[in-house]
N, C-alpha and C positions, 0 to 999 in steps of 0.2 A: 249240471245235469242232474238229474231228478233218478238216483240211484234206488229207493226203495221207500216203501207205502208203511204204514201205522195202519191203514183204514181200507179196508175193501173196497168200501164205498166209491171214495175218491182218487183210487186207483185205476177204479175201470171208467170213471169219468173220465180222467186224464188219457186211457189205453184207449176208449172206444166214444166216447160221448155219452155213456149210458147214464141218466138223470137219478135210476132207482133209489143209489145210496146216498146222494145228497139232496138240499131244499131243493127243487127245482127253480125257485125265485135265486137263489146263489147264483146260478150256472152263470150269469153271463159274467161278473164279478170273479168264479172263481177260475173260471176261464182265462182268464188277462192275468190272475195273481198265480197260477200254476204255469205259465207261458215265461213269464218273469221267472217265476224260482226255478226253471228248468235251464236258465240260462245263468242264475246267478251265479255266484264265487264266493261271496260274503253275503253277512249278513244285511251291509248297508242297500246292497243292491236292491233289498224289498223295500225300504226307507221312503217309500214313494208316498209324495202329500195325499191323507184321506185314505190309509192304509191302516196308522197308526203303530209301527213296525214296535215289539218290547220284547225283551231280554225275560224268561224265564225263570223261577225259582225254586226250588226245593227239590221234588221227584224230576224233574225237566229242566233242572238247572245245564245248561249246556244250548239249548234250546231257545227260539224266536216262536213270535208270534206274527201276525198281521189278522186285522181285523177286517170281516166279510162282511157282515150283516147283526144289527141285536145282537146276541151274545155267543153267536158264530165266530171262532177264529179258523185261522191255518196255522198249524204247527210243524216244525221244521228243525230240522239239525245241522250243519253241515259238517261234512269231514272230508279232508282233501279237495277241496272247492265241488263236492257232490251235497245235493240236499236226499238228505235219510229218514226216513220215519216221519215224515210228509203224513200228518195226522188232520184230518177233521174234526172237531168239537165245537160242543152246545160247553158256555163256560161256567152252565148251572147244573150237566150233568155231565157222565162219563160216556163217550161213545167205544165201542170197541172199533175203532179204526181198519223205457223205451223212447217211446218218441208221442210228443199227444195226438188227442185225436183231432185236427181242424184246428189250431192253433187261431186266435184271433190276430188281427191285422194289428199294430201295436199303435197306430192314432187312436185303435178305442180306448188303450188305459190312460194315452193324453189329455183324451176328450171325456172319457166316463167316470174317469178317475181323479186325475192331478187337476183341470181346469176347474171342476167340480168341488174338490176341496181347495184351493187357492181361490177361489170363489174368483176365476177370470171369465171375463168373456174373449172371443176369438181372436176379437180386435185388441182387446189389453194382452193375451198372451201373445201374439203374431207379435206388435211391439218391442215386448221383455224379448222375444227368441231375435228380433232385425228381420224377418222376416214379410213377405206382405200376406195379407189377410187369408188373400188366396190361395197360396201357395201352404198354408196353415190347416187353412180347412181343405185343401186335397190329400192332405196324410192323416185328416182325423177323421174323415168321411173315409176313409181304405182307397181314395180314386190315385194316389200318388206313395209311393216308397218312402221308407225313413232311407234318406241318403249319408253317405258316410261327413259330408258336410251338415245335415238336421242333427245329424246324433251326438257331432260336437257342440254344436249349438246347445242341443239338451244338455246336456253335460255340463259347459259354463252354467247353464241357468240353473238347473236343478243341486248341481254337486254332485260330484260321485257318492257321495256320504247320503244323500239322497233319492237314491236308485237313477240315478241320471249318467252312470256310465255307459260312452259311447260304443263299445263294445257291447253292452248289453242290449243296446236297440237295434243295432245292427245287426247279431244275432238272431234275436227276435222278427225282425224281417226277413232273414231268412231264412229261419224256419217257416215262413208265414207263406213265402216267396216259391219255398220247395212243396210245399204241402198242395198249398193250389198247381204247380203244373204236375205234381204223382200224381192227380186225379183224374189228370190227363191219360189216352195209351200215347204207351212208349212212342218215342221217337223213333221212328225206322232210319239206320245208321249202317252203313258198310264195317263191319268192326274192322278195327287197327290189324295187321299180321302179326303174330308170333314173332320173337326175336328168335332167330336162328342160335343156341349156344354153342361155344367154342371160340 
């Protein structure tokens, strides 16, 4: 979980969708990689191919990275399986740095991300997962769920060591899963009675 910001900016992205304080060409990239680290545990969790996830040094020694765009990274800390100080930077200059807002459906960082650098197409990753074509491209189009059976599937193929724990997509779905029906109103429900004590 995504305990605490470094960056204004990409805080109220994360809280609200507000574009202000990041590129706006990032958004949909940083979208998918603050979805992920809000669910990660470790570091390896962000390790996702075409991320280019590095280990920090000197004032940030402690610290990851994952690469957004040009000389765009996300910086990160974790402690206690929380990410802390969740920083935005240009890595030619200094920038001064709940729950998201619209969380993206997690086939996009399969399909915009990981396929994209493995340089697969649908039909070569459907393949490597045992999966058919179809059923590939209805969880990277958003028309199907990462299932607790896809997320192991990820897992063998990725590695945990390369953000392909099943846990983590699973997660990521349902955060993905609850966000679209709160947008919903409430369900109208008889509430449960009070248990009598004594």
């Amino acid at each position: 979980m995504i305990r605490g910001f470094g960056h204004g900016g990409i805080e109220a992205f994360f809280a609200t969708g507000a574009r202000a304080g990041i590129q706006p060409h990032h958004a949909a990239r940083l979208t998918r990689q603050l979805k992920q680290l809000d669910r990660a545990k470790r570091p390896e969790d962000m390790n996702v191919p075409g991320w280019q996830l590095y280990s920090l040094s000197q004032d940030l020694a402690g610290h990851s990275s994952v690469w957004v765009n040009g000389n765009w990274r996300l910086t990160f800390a974790l402690e206690d399986e929380d990410a802390v100080l969740v920083d935005y930077r240009d890595g030619h200059q200094e920038m001064p740095m709940g729950r998201m807002f619209n969380p993206p459906h997690p086939g996009a960082t399969l399909k915009e991300d990981i396929l994209l650098a493995l340089g697969l197409t649908v039909t070569e990753a459907a393949q490597q997962l045992g999966v058919t074509r179809t059923a590939l491209s209805r969880v990277l189009n958003g028309h199907a769920a990462i299932s607790p059976e896809m997320a192991r599937r990820i897992e063998a193929w990725l590695g945990p060591d390369r953000g392909g724990r099943a846990e983590l997509w699973l997660g990521m779905q349902l955060d993905y899963d609850l966000w679209i029906t709160q947008q919903k109103p409430a369900p109208e429900v008889i509430r449960a009675p009070e248990l009598a004590l004594g």
